[in-house]
Backbone as ProteinMPNN parsed JSONL, in Angstrom:
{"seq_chain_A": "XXXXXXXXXXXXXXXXXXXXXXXXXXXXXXXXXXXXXXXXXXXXXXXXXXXXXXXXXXXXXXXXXXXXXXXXXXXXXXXXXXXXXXXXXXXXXXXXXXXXXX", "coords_chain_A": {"N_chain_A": [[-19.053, 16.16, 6.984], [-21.327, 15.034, 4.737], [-24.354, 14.173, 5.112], [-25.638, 12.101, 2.844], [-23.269, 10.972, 2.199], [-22.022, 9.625, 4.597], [-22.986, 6.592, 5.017], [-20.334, 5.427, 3.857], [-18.162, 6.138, 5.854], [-18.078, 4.074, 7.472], [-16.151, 0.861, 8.683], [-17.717, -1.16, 7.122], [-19.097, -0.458, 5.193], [-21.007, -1.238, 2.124], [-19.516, -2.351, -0.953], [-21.434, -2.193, -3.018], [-22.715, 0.326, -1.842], [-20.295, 1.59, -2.396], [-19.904, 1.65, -5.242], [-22.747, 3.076, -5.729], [-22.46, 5.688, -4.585], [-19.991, 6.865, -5.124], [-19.36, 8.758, -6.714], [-20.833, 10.699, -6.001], [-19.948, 11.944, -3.422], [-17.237, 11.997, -4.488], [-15.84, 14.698, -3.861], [-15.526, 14.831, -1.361], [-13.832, 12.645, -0.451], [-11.119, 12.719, 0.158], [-11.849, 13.641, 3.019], [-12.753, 11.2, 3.806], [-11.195, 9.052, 3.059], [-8.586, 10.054, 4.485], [-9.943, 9.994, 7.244], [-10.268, 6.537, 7.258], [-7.621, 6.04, 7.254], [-6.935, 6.759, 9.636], [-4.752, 8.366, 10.026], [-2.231, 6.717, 9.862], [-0.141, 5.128, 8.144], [-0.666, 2.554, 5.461], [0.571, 1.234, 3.991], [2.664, -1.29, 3.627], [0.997, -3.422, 4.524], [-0.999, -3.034, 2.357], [0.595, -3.564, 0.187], [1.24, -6.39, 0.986], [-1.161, -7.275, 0.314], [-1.597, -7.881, -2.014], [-2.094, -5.269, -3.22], [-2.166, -2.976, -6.297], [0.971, -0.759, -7.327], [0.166, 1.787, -7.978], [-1.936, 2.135, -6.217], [-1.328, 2.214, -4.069], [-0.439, 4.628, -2.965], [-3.03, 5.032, -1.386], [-3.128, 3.856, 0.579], [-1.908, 5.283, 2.146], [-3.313, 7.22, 2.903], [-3.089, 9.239, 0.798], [-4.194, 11.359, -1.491], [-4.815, 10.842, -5.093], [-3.956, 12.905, -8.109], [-5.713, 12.645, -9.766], [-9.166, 11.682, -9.122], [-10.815, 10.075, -11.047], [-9.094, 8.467, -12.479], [-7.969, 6.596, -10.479], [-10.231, 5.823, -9.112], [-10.975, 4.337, -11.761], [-8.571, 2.591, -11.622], [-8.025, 1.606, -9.216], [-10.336, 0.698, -7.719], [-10.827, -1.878, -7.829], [-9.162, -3.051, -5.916], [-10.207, -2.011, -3.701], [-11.335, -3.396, -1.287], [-9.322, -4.702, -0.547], [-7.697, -2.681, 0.592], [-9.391, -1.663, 2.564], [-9.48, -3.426, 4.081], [-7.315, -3.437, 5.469], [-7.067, -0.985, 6.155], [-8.661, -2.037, 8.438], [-7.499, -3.467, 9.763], [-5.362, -2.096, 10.657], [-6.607, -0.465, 12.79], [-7.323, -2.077, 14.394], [-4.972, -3.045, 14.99], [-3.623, -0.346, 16.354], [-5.769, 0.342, 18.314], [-5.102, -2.28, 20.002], [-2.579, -2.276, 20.662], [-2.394, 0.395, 22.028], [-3.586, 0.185, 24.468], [-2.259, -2.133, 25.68], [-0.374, -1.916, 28.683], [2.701, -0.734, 30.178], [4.896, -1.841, 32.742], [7.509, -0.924, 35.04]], "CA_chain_A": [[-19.413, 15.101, 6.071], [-22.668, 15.353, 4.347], [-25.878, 12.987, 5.241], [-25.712, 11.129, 1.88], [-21.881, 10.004, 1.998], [-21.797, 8.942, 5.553], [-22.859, 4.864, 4.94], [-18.915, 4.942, 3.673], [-17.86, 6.518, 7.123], [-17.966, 2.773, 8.461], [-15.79, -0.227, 8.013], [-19.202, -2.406, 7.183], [-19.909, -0.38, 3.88], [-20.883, -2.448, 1.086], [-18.97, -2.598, -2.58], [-22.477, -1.218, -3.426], [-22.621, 1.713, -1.224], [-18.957, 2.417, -2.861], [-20.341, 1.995, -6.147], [-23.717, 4.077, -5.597], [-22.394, 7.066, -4.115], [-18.551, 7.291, -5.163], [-19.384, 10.091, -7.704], [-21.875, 11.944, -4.96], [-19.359, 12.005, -2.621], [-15.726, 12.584, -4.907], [-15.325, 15.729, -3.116], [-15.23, 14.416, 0.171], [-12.999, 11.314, -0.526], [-10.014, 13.051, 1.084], [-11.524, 13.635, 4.213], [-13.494, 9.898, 3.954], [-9.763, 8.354, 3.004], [-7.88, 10.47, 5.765], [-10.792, 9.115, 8.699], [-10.519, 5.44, 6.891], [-6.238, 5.302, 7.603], [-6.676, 6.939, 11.108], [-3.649, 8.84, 10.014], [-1.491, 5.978, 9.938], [0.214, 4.489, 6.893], [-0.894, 1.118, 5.712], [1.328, 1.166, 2.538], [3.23, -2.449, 3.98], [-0.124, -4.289, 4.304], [-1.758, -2.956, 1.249], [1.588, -4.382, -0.82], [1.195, -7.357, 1.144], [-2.053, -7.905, -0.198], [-1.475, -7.485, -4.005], [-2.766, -3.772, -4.398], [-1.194, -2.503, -7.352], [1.831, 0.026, -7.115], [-0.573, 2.496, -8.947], [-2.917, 2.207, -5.73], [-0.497, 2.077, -3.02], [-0.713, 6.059, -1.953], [-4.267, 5.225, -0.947], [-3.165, 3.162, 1.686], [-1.414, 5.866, 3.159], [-4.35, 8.632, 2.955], [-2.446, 10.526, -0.086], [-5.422, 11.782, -2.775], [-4.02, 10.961, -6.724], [-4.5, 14.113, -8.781], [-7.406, 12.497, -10.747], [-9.975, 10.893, -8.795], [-11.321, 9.027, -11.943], [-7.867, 7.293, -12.417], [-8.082, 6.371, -9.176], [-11.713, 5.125, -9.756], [-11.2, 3.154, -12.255], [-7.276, 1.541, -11.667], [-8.111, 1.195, -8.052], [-11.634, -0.116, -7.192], [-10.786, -3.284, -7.871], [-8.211, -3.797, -5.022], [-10.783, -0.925, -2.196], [-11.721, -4.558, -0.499], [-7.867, -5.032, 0.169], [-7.277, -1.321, 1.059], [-10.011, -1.008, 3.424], [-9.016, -4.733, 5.138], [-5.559, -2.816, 5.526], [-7.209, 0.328, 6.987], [-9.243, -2.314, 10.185], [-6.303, -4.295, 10.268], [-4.575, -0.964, 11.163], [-7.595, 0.155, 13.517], [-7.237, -3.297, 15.045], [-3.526, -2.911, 16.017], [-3.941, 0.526, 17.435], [-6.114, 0.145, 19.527], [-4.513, -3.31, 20.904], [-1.383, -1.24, 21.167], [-3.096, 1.758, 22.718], [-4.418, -0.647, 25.741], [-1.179, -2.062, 26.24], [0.786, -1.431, 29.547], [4.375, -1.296, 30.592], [5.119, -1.695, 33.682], [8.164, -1.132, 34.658]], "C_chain_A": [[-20.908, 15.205, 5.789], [-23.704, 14.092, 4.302], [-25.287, 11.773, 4.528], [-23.851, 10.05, 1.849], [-21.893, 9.289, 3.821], [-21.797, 7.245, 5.869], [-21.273, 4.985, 4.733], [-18.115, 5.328, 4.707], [-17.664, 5.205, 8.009], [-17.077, 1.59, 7.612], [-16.887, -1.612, 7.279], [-19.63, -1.854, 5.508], [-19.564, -1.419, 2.846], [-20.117, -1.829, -0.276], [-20.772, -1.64, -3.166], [-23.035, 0.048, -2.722], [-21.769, 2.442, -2.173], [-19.277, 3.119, -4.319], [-21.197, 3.328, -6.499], [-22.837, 5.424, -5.358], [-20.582, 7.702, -4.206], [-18.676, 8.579, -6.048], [-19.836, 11.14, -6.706], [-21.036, 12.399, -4.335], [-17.272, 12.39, -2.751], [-15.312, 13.428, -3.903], [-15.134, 15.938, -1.405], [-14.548, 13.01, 0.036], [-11.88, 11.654, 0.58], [-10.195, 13.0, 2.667], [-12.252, 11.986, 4.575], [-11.703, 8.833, 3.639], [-8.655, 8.531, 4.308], [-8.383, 9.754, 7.615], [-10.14, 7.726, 8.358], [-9.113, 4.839, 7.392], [-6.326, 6.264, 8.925], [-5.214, 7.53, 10.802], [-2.719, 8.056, 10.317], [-0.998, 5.476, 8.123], [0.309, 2.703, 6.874], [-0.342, 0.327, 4.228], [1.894, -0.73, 2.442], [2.063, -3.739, 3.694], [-0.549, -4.142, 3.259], [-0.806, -4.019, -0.397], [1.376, -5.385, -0.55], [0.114, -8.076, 0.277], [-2.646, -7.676, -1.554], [-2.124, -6.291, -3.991], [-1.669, -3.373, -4.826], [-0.398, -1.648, -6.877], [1.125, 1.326, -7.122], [-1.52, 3.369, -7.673], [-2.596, 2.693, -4.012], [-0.793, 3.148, -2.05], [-2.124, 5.905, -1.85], [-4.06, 4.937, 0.464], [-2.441, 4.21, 2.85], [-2.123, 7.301, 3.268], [-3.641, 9.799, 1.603], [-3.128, 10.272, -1.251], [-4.783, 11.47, -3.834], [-4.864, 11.844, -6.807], [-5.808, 13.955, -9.1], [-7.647, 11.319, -9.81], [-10.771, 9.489, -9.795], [-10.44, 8.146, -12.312], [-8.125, 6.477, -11.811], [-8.775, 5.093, -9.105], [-11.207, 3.852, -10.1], [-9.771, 1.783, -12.437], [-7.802, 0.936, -10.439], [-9.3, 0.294, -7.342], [-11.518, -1.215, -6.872], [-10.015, -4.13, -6.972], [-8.948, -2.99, -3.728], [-11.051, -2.198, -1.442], [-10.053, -4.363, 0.357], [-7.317, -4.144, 1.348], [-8.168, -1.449, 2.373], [-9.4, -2.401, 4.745], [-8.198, -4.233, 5.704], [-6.101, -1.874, 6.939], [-8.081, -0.192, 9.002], [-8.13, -2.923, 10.272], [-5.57, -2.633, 11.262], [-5.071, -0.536, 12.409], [-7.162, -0.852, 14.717], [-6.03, -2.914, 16.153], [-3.088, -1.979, 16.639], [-4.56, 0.161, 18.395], [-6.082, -1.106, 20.312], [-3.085, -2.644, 21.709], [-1.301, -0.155, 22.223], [-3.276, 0.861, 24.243], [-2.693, -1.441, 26.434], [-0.152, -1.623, 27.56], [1.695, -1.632, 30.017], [4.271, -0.694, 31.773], [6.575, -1.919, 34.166], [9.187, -0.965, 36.659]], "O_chain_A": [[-21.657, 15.481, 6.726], [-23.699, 13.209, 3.445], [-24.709, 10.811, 5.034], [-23.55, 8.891, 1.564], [-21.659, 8.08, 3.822], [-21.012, 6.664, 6.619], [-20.747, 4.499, 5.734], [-17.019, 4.784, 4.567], [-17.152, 5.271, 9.127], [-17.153, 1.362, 6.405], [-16.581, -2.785, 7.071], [-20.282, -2.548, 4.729], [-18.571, -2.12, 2.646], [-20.299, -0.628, -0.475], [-20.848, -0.503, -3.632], [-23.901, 0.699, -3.306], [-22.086, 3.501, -2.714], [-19.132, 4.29, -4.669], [-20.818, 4.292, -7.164], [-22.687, 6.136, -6.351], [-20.089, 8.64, -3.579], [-17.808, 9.432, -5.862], [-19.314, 12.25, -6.599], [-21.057, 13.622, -4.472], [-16.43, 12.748, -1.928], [-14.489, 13.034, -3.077], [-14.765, 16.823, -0.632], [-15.117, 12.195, 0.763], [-11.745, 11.039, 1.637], [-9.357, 12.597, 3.474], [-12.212, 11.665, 5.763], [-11.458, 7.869, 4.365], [-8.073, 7.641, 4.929], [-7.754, 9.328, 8.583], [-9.271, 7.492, 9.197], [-9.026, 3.69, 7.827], [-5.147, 6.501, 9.187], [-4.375, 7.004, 11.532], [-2.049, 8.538, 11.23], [-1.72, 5.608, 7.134], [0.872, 1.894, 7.612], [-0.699, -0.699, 3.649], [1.621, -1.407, 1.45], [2.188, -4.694, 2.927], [-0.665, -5.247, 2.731], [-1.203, -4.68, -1.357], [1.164, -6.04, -1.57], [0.298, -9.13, -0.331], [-3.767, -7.393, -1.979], [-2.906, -6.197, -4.938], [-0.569, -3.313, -4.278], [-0.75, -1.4, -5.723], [1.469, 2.083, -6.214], [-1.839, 4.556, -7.738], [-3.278, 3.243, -3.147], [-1.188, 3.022, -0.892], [-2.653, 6.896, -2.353], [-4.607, 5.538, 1.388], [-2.413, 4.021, 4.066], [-1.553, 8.32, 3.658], [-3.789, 11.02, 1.636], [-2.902, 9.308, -1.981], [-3.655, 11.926, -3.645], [-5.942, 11.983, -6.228], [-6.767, 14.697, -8.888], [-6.912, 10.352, -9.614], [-11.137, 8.377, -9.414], [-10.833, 6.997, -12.515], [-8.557, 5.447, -12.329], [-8.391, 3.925, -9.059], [-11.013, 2.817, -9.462], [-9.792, 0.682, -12.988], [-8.065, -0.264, -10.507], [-9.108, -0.635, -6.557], [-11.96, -1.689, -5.825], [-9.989, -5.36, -6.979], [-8.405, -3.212, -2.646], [-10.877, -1.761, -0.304], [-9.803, -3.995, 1.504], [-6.799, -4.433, 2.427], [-7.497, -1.305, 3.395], [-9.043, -2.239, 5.912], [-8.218, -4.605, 6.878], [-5.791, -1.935, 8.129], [-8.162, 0.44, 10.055], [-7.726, -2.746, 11.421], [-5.473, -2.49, 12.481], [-4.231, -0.198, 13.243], [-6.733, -0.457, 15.801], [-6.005, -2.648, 17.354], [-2.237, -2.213, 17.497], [-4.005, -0.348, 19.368], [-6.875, -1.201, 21.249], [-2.748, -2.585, 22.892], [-0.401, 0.089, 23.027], [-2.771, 1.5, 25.166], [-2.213, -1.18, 27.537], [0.857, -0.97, 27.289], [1.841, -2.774, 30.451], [3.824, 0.422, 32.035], [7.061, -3.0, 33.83], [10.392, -1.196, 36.758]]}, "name": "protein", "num_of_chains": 1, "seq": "XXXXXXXXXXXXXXXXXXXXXXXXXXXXXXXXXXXXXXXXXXXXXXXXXXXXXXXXXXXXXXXXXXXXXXXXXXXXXXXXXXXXXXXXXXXXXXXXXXXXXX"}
């Protein structure tokens, strides 16, 4: 991951980070989307929380062809998506800690 994209490497980045540096950084979305769902699919939550149909394969780390589609259908629900992606973080690692005893 290169210097300049890393602020989006954290659940804390701002809507203006995303803004600023979503062009700089296109070509590393995949592996900044793939870190963001922890290889989990968060397709269930993301529906839950109105993102469009359109937007959906984000929630489960799967790139659309065109990034500028993407861009400009999707932006408007990345708040929801990313809520999705700590919610997800969240319930791993509550899960993970978890022990059965048996």
């Amino acid at each position: 991951m290169s210097p300049q994209c890393l602020p989006l490497c954290s659940y804390d980045a701002s809507m203006n980070d995303v803004r600023a540096l979503a062009m700089l950084c296109a070509p590393e979305f995949h592996n900044l989307l793939r870190c963001a769902a922890g290889g989990r699919d968060h397709s269930t939550c993301c529906t839950r929380r109105g993102v469009a149909d359109a937007c959906v394969d984000l929630c489960a780390a799967r790139v659309p062809d065109s990034l500028l589609v993407m861009a400009d259908s999707c932006l408007p629900y990345i708040g929801n998506i990313v809520q999705c992606f700590e919610e997800g973080a969240f319930e791993f690692m509550f899960m993970s800690r978890v022990v059965v005893v048996s």
